[in-house]
C-alpha positions as a LaTeX table, in Angstrom:
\begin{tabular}{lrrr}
\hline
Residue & $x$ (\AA) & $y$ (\AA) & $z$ (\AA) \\
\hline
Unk1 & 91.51 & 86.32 & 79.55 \\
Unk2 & 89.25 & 89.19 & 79.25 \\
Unk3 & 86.78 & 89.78 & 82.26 \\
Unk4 & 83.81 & 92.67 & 81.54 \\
Unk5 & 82.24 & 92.29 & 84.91 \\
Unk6 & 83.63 & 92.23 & 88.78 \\
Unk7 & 82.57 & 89.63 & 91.23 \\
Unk8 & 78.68 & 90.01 & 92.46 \\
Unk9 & 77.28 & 89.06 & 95.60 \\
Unk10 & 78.07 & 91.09 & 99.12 \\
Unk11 & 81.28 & 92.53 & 98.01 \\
Unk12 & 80.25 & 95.75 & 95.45 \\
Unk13 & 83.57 & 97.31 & 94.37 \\
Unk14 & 81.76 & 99.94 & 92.10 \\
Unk15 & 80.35 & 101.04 & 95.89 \\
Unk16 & 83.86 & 100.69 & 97.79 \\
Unk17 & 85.36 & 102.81 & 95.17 \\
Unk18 & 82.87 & 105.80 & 96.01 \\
Unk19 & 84.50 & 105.35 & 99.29 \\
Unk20 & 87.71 & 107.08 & 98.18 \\
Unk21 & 87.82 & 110.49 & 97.02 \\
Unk22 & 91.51 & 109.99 & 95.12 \\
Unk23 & 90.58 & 107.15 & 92.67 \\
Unk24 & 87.67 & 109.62 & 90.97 \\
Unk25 & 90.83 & 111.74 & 89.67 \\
Unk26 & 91.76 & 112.10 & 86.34 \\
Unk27 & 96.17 & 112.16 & 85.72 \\
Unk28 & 97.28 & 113.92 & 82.43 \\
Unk29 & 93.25 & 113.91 & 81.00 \\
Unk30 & 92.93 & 110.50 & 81.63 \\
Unk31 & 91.11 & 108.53 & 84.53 \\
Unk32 & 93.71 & 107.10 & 86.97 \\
Unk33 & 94.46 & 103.86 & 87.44 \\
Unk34 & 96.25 & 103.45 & 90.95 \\
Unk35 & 98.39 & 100.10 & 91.15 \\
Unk36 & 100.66 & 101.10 & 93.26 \\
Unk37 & 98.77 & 100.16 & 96.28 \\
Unk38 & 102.34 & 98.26 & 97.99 \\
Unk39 & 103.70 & 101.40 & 98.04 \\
Unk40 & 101.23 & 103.33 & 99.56 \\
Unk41 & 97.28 & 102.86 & 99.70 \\
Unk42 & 94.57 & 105.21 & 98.93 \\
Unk43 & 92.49 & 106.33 & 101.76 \\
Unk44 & 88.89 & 106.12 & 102.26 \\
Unk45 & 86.98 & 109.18 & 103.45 \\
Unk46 & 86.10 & 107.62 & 106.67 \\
Unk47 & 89.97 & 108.14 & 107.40 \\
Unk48 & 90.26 & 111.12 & 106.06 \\
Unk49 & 87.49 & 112.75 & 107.82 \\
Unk50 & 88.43 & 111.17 & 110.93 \\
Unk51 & 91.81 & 113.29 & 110.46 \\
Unk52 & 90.00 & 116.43 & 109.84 \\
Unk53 & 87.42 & 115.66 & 112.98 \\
Unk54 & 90.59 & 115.46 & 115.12 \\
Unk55 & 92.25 & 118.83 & 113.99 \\
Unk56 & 88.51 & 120.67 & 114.00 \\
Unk57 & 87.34 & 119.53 & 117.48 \\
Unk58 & 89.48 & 117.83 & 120.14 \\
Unk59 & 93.33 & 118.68 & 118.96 \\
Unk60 & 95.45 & 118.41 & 122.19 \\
Unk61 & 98.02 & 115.83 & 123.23 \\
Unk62 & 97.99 & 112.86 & 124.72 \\
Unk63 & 98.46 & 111.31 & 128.22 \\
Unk64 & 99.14 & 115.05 & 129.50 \\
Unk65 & 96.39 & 117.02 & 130.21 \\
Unk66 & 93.30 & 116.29 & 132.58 \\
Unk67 & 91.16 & 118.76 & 130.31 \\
Unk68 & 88.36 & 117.69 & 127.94 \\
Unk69 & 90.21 & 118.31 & 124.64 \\
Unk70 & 93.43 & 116.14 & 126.53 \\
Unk71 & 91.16 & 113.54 & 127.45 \\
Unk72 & 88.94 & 113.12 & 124.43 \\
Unk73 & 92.68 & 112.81 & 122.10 \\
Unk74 & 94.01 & 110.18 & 124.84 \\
Unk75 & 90.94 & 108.27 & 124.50 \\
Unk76 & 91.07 & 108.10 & 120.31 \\
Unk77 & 94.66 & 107.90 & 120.18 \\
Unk78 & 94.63 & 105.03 & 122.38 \\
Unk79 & 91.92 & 103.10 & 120.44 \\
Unk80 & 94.14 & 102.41 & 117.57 \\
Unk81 & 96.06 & 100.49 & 120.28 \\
Unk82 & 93.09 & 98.39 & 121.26 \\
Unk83 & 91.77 & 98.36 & 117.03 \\
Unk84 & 95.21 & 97.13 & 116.41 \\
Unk85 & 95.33 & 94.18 & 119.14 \\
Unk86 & 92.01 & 93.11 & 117.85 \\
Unk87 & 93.51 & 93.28 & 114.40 \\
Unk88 & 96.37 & 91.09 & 115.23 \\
Unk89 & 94.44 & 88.72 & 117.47 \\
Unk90 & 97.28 & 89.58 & 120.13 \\
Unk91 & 96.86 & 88.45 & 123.70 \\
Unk92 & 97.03 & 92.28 & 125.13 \\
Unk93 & 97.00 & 95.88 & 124.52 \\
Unk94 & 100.01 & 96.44 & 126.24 \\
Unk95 & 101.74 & 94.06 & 123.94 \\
Unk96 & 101.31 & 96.81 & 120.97 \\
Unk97 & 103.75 & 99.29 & 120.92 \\
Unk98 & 102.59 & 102.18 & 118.42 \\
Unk99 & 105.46 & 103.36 & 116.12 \\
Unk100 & 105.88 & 105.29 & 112.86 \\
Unk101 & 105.62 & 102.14 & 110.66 \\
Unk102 & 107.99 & 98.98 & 109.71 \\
Unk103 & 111.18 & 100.49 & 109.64 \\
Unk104 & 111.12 & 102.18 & 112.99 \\
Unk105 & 109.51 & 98.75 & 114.40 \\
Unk106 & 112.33 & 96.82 & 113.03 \\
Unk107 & 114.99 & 99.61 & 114.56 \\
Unk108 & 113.38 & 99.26 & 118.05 \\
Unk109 & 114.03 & 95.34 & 117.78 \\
Unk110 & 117.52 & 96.05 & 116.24 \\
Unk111 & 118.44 & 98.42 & 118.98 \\
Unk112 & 116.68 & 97.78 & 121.91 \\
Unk113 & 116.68 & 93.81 & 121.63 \\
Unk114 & 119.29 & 92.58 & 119.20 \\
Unk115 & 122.11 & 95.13 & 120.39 \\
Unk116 & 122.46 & 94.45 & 123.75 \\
Unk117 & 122.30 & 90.37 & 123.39 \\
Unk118 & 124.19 & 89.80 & 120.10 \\
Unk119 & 128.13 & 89.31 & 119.68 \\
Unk120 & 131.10 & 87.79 & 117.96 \\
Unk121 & 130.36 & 84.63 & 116.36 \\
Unk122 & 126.52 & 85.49 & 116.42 \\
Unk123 & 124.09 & 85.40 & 113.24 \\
Unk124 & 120.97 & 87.10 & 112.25 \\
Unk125 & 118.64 & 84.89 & 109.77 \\
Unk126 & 117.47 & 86.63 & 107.05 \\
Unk127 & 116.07 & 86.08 & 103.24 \\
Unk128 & 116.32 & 86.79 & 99.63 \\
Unk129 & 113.41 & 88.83 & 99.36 \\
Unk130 & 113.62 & 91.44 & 102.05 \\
Unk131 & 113.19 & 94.87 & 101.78 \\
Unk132 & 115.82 & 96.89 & 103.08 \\
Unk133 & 113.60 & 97.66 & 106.23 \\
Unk134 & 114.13 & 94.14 & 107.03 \\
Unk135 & 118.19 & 94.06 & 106.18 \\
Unk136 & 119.93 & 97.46 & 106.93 \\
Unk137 & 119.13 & 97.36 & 110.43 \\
Unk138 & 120.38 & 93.67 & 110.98 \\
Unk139 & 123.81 & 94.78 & 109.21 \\
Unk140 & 124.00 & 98.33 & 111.73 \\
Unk141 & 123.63 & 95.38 & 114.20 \\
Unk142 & 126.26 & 93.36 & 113.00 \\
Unk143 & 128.31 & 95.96 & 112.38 \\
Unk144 & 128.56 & 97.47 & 116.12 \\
Unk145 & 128.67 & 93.34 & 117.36 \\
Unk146 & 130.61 & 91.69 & 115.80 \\
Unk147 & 127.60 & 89.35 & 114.33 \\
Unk148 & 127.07 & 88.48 & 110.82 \\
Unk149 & 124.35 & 88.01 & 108.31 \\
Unk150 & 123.11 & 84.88 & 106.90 \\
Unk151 & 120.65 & 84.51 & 103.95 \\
Unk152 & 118.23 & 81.91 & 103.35 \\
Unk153 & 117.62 & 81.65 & 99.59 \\
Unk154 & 114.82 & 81.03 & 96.99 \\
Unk155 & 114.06 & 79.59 & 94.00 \\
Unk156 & 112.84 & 81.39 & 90.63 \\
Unk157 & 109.30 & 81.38 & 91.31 \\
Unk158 & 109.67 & 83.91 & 94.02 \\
Unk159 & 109.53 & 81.10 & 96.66 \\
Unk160 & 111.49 & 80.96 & 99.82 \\
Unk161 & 112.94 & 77.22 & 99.97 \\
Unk162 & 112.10 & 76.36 & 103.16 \\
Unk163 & 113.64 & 73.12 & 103.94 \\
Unk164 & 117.04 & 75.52 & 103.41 \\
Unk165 & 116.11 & 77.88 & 105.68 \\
Unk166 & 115.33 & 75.03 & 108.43 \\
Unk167 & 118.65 & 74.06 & 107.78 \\
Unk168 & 119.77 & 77.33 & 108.24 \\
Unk169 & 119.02 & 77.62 & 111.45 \\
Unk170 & 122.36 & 76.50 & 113.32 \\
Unk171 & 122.91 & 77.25 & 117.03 \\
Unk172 & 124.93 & 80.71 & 116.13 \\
Unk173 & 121.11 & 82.53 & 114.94 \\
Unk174 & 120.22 & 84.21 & 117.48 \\
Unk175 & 117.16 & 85.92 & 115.45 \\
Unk176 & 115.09 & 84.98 & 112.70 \\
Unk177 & 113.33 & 87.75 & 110.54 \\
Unk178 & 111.24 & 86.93 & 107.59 \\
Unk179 & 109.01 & 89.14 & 105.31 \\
Unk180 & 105.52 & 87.70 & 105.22 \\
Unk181 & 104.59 & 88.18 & 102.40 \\
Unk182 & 107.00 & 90.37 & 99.62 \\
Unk183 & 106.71 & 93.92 & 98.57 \\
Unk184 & 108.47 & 92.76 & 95.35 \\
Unk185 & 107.12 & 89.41 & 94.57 \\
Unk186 & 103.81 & 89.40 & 96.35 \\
Unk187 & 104.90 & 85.45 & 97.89 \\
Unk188 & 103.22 & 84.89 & 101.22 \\
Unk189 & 106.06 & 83.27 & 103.27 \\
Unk190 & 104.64 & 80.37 & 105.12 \\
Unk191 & 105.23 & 81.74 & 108.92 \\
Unk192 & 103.31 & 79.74 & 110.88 \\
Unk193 & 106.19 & 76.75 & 109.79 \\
Unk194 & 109.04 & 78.68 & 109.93 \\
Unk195 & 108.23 & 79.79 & 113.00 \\
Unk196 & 107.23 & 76.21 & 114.67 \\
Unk197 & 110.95 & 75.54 & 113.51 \\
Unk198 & 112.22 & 78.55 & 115.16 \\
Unk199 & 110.73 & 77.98 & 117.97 \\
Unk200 & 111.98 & 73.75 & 118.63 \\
Unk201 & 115.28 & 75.93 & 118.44 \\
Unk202 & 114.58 & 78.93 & 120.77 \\
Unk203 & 115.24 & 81.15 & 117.79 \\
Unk204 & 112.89 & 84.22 & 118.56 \\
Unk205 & 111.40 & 84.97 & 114.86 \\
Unk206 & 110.47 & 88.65 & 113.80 \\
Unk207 & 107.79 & 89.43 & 110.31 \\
Unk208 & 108.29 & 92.22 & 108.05 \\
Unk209 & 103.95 & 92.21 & 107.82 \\
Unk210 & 103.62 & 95.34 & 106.42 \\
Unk211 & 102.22 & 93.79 & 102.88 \\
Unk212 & 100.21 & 91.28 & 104.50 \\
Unk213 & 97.97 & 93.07 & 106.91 \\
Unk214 & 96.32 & 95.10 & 103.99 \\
Unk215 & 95.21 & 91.64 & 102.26 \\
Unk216 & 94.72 & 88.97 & 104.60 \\
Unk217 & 93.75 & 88.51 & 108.43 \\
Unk218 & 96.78 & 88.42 & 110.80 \\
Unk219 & 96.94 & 86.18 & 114.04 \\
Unk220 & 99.93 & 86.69 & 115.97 \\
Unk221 & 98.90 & 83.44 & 118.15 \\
Unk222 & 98.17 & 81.62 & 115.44 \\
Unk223 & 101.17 & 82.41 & 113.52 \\
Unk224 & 103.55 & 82.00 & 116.26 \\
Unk225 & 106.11 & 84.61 & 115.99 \\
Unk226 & 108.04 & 86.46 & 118.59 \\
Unk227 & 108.06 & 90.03 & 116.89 \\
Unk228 & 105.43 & 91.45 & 114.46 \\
Unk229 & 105.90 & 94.46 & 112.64 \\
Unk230 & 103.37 & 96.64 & 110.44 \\
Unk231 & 102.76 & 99.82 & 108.79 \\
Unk232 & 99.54 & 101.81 & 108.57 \\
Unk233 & 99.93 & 103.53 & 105.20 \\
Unk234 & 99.71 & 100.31 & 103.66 \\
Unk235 & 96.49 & 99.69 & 105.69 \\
Unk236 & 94.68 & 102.37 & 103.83 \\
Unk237 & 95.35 & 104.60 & 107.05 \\
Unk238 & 97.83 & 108.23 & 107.32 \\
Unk239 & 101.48 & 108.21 & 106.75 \\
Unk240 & 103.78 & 107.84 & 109.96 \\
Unk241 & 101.94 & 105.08 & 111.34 \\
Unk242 & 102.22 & 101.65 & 112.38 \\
Unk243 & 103.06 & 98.94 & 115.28 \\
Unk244 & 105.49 & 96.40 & 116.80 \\
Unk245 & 103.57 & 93.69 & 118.42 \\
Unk246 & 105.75 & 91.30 & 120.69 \\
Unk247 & 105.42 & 89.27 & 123.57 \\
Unk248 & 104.75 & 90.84 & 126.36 \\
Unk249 & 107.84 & 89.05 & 128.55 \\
Unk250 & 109.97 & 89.99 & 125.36 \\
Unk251 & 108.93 & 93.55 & 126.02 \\
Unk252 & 109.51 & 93.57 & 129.44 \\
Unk253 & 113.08 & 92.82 & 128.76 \\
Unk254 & 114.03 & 95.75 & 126.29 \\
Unk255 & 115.68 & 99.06 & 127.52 \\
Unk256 & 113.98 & 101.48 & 126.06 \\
Unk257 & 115.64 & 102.53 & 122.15 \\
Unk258 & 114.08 & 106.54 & 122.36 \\
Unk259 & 114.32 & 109.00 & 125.74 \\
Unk260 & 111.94 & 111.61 & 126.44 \\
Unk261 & 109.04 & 112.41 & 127.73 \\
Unk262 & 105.80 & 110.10 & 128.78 \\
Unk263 & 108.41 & 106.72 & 128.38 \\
Unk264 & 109.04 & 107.45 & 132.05 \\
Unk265 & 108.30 & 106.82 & 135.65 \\
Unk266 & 110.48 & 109.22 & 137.53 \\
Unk267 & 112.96 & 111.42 & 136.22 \\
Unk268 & 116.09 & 112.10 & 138.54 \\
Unk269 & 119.53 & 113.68 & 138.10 \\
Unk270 & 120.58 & 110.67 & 139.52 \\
Unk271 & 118.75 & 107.87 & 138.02 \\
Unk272 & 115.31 & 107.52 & 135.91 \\
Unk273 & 112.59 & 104.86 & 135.94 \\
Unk274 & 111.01 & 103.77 & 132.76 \\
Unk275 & 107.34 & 103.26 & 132.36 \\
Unk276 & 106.16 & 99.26 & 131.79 \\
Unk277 & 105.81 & 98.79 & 128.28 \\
Unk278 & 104.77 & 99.44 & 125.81 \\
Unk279 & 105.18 & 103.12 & 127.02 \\
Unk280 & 108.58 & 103.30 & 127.62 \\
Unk281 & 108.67 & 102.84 & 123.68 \\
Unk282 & 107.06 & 105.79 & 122.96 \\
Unk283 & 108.85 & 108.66 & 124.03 \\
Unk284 & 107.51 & 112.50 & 122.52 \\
Unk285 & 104.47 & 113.62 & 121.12 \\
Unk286 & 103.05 & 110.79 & 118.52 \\
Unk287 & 101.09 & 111.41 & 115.29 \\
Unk288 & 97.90 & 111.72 & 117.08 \\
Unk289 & 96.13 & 112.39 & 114.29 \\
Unk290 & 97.68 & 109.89 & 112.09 \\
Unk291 & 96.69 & 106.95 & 115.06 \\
Unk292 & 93.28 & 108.60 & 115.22 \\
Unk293 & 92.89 & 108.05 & 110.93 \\
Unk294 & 94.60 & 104.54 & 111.43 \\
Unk295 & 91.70 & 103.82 & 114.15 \\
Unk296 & 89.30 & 104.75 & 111.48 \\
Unk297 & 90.96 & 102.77 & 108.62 \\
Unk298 & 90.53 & 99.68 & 111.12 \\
Unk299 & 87.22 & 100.09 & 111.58 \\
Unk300 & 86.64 & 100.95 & 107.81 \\
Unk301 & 87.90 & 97.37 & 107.23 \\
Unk302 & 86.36 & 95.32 & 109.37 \\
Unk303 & 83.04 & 96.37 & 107.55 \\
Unk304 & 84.04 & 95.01 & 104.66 \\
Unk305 & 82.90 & 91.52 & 103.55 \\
Unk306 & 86.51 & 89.86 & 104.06 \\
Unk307 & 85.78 & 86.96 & 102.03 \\
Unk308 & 84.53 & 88.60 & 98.92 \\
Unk309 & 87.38 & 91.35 & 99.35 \\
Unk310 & 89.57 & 88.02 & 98.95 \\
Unk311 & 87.74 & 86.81 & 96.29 \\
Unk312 & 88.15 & 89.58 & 94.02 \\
Unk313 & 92.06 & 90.37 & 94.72 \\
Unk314 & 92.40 & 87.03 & 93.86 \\
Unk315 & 90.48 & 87.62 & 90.50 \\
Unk316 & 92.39 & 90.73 & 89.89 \\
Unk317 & 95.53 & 88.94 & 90.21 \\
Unk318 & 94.41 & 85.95 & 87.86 \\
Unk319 & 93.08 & 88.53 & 85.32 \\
Unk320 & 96.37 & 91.10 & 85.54 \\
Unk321 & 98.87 & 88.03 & 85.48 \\
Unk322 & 97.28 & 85.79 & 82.51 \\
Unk323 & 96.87 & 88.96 & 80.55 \\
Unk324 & 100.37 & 90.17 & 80.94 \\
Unk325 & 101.95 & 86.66 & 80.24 \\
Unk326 & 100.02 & 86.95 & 76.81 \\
Unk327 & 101.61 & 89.89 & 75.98 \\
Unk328 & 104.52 & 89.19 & 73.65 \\
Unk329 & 107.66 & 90.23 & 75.46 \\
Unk330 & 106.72 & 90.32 & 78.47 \\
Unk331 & 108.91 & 88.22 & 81.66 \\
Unk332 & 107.01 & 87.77 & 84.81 \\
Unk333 & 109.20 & 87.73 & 88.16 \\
Unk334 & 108.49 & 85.69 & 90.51 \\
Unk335 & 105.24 & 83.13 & 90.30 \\
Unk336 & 104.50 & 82.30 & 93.44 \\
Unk337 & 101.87 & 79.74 & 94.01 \\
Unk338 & 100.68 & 81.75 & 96.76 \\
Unk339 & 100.86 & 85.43 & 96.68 \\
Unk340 & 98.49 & 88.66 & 97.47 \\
Unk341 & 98.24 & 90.78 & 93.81 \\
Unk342 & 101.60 & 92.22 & 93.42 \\
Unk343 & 103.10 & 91.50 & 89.84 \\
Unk344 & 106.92 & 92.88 & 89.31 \\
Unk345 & 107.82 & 92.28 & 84.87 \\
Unk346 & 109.69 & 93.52 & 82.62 \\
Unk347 & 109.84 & 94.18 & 78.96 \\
Unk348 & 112.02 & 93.04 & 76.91 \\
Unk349 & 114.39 & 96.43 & 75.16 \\
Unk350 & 112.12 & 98.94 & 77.36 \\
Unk351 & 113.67 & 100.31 & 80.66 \\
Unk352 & 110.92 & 100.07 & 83.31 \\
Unk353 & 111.67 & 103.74 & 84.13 \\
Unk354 & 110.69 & 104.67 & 80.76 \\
Unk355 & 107.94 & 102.37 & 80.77 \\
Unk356 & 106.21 & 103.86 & 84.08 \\
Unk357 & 106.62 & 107.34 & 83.07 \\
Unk358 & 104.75 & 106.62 & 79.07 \\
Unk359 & 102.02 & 104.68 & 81.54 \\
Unk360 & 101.36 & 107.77 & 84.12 \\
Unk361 & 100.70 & 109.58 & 80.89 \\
Unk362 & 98.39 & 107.58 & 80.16 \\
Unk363 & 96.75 & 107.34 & 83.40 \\
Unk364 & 98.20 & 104.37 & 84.99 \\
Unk365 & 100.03 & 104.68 & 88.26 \\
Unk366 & 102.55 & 101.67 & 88.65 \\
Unk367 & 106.11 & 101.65 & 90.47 \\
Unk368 & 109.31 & 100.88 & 88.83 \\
Unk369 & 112.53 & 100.58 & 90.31 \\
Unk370 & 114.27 & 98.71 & 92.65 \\
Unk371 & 111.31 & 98.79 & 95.77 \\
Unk372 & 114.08 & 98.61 & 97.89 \\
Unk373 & 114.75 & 95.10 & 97.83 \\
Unk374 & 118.31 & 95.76 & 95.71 \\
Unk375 & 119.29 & 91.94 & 96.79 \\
Unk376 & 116.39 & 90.27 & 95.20 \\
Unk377 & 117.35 & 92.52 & 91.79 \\
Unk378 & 120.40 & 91.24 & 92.00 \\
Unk379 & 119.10 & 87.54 & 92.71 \\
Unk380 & 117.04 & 88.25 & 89.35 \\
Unk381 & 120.14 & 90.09 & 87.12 \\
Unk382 & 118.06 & 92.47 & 87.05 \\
Unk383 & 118.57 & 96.35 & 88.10 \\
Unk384 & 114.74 & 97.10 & 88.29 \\
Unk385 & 110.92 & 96.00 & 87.03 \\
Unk386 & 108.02 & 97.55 & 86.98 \\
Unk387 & 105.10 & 96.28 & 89.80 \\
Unk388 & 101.80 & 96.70 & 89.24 \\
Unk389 & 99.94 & 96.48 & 92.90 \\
Unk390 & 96.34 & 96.10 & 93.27 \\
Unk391 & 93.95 & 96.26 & 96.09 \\
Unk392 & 90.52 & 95.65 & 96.55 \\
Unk393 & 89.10 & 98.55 & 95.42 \\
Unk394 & 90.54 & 97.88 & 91.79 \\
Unk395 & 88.59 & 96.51 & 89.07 \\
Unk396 & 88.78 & 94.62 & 86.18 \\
Unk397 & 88.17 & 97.04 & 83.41 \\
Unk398 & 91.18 & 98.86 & 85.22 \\
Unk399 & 92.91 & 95.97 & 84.34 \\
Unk400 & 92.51 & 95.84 & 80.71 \\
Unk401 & 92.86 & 99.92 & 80.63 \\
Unk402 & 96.30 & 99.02 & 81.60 \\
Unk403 & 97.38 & 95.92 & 80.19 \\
Unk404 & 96.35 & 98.61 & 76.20 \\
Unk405 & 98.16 & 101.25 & 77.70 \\
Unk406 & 101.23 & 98.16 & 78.15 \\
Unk407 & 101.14 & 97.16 & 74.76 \\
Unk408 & 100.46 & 100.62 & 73.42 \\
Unk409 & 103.79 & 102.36 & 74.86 \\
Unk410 & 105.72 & 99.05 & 74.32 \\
Unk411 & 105.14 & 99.65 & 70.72 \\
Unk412 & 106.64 & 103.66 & 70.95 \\
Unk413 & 109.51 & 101.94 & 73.15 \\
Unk414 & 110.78 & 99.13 & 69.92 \\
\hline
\end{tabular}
């Protein structure tokens, strides 16, 4: 299925792609090709300028100092909180508690929630398809409790089998946590069910949405959930940034995981008082700067025209994934019926090490390994695949640039 043009109408991805300085690059003489947006996104230059505004004009800490520089930081540092409640559709600022991304959202539930309540006899609910964010900090749990792990499985197409997990969820769970959608397979978990289920049972339910925010609009009300974690690298924003959402009477009830300074009230040799969340989350200095870029990246996408942004992933994934079945060789893991454009393969008698490393040389930036998700390998038999991630501001001719490149390197690899 060849493709020469992208979709027309309000969505111009020739413009959008001006937008980001990195994608005009060339990688060993060749134009890049970046799919390897799941890993990490490209940034516009609205971001990256918003970075470089910080550092050049107003750098001072937050929530510290009653001078100008202090206030002006406070005041964008504190609008990612309010971009990223819009984002989510949550019911308050206060229920957004700013964080370093996933895997340090995850921890805070781990430590500060799970800890404390969990015990012999206990289970955490789990899947398949997790990434290890959404695993190794369950099993620390379980380790220190006495709890245990139980997974709910899938089928071959990538797709969690929900009527299992329903069934899964026996009066021992205690916690539910689900990836919406999959770093490996690109699936988008149906929460809004699984959580109406959790909830009949008074099973709180945590997401793992760090690959769905950059692809589809999040509501936290609508979806139902008790925890919702995210990342902002992902989001096209700076490394080392990212948010828990949870309700607020959820948040109310968790010690505090980090100690330090601004996640207090009053400080005493005998005694302290915590601050009301979500402060008493935050303890230290944050990445200012990376909140203020974050802010930007928010705004950045909220310009966009959503629906044709959806339009044309969904193109780019019907373009990447018929022209990769056609190639001779070629095994396709996990197809989804519903799933953002993220396509894990493999070729048969190529290594998808080698494989990656023949395609950076020719331009073509894709992942290959085990994207942290070493249970889903193993679900598979296999011990890694290559993943070719798009985002919106691919195109088709990328597409066909790599799919060559694919069939050209196969042939050095037989």
């Amino acid at each position: 299925m060849t493709r020469l043009h992208d979709p027309v109408g309000d969505f111009d991805v020739d413009r959008v792609r001006t937008d980001f300085p990195l994608l005009a690059r060339s990688v060993h003489d060749k134009p890049l090709v970046y799919f390897d947006s799941a890993n990490t996104a490209q940034k516009p230059r609205a971001v990256i300028e918003a970075v470089d505004r910080y550092y050049r004009e107003f750098n001072a800490n937050v929530a510290r100092a009653v001078h100008q520089l202090g206030e002006e930081a406070t005041a964008a540092y504190e609008s990612a909180r309010d971009k990223l409640a819009r984002l989510l559709n949550a019911p308050s600022r206060d229920e957004i508690v700013l964080t370093s991304g996933t895997t340090q959202a995850i921890n805070l539930v781990a430590y500060s929630w799970a800890l404390p309540r969990l015990g012999p006899g206990d289970t955490i609910l789990v899947t398949t398809m997790e990434h290890h964010a959404n695993i190794v900090p369950w099993q620390l749990v379980c380790e220190r409790t006495g709890a245990r792990l139980k997974v709910a499985p899938i089928d071959e197409r990538g797709e969690l089998i929900v009527e299992k997990f329903i069934e899964a969820l026996t009066p021992d769970v205690k916690l539910a946590a689900v990836a919406h959608v999959s770093n490996v397979l690109g699936t988008i978990n149906p929460v809004a069910e699984l959580a109406r289920a959790t909830r009949k049972r008074g099973i709180p339910l945590l997401v793992d949405g760090s690959q769905a925010a950059p692809h589809f609009a999040v509501d936290v009300r609508a979806l139902g959930c008790d925890f919702y974690a995210m990342t902002g690298h992902k989001l096209f924003g700076p490394t080392g940034t990212g948010a828990l959402w949870a309700r607020r009477e959820i948040l109310r009830e968790m010690p505090p995981f980090f100690g330090g300074g601004e996640m207090i009230r009053e400080v005493r040799f005998d005694g302290t008082t915590y601050a009301e969340p979500p402060h008493r989350f935050e303890a230290g200095t944050p990445n200012i700067a990376g909140f203020v870029g974050l802010a930007a990246a928010i705004d950045y996408l909220g310009a966009l025209d959503h629906a044709g942004v959806a339009a044309h992933e969904a193109d780019l994934l019907a373009h990447a994934t018929d022209a990769l079945r056609a190639l001779p060789g070629v095994r396709l893991i996990g197809e989804a019926a519903h799933k953002v454009p993220v396509i894990s393969f493999l070729v048969e008698g190529a290594h998808a090490h080698d494989l990656a490393t023949l395609l950076d040389h020719e331009g073509i930036a894709v992942r290959s390994g085990h994207h942290c998700a070493h249970p889903l390998m193993q679900f598979y038999g296999v011990p890694a695949t290559l993943r070719a991630s798009l985002a919106f501001y691919n195109t088709h001719a990328e597409v066909e640039r790599f799919v060559a490149a694919l069939a050209r390197v196969r042939k050095l690899l037989a």
